[in-house]
N, C-alpha and C positions, 0 to 999 in steps of 0.2 A: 469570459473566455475569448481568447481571439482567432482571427481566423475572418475570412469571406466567407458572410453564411447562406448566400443564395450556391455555392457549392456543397453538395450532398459530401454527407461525412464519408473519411478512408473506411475503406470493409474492415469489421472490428477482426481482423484477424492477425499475425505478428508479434510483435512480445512489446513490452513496457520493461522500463527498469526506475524503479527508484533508490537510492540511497540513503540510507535509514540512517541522520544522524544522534548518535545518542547524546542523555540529556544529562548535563555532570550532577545535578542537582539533587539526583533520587538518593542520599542519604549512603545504605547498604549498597548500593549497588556503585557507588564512585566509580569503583575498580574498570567503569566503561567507558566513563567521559573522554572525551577525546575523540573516540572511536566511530565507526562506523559501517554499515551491515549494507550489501549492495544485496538485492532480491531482483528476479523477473518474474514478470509476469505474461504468462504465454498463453494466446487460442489454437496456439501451431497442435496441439495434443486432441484439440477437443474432435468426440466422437458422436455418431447417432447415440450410443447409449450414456456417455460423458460428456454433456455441452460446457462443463464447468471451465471455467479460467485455472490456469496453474500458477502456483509461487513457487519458483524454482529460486535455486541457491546455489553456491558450489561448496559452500561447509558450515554447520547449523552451529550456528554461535552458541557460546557457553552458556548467556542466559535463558537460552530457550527450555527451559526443562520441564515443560506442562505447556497446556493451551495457551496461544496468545488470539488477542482482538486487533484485528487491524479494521481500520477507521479510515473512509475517503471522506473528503470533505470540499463544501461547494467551489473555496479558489486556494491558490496556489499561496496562500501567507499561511504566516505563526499561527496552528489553532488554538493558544492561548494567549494572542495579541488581543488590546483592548479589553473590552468589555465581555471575553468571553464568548462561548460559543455562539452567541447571536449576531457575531461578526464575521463565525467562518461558520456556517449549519454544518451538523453531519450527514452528506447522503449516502452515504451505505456502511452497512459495518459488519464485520464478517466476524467470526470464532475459527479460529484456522488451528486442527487440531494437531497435537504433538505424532509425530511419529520419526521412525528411524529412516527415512529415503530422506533425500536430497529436494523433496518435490510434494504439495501438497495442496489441495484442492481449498478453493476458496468459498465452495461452497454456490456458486453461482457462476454466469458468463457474463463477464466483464466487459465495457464497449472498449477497446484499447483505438482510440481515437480522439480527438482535441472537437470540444462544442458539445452540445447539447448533453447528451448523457453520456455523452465520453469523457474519459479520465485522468487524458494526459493533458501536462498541468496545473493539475490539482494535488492539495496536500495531503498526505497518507503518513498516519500515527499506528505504532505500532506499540500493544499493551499487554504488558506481565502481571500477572498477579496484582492486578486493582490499581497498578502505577502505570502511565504511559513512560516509554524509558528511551523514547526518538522518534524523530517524524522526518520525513522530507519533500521531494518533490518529486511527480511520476513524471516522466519523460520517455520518448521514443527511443528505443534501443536499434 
């Protein structure tokens, strides 16, 4: 990651965005390629009794229609460049369950901050039904 790391990381609080590009290649699902899903991700919500990170939207894509897995991962390349995921590790991976809002809990509090266990920068895959179907890169909104 980059960055001067004798300065202490931003307070993980604010939002993240990343742009979920989808992948043409999943077979059944073409009808996506091209395409792509803008998500935030927000600590602006978080309470004493919800510390969680939010993944907010402004309209839940077509394919969404059950549980997805989103997947952070250690740097900001293709997590299926090279040799495989021993080239990009996974460090965190969430189940982020279906519902009807605009807005949904990841399950955890996210550092939204660049270095050390923060996450901006890093790549994040988003997975349907046993297929990953885009990934991209999280960045400061």
């Amino acid at each position: 990651m980059c960055g001067d790391s004798h300065l202490p990381p931003a307070p993980s609080v604010g939002d993240a965005v990343a742009i979920i590009h989808m992948r043409p290649e999943n077979g059944d699902m073409a009808l996506i390629s091209g395409q792509s899903w803008r998500c935030q991700l927000s600590n602006y919500f978080a309470t004493a009794e919800e510390a969680n990170t939010q993944l907010m939207y402004e309209t839940k894509p077509e394919w969404w229609r059950g549980d997805m897995k989103v997947r952070i991962y250690a740097y900001g390349t293709p997590s299926d460049s090279g040799e495989g995921e021993q080239n990009n590790p996974i460090l965190q991976q969430m189940l982020i369950q279906y519902n009807e809002a605009n807005s949904s809990s990841v399950g955890r509090k996210l550092e939204l901050h660049a270095g050390g266990e923060g996450i901006i920068g890093r790549t994040m895959s988003v997975e349907v039904q046993g297929r990953v179907i885009g990934e991209g890169i999280i960045g400061r909104l």
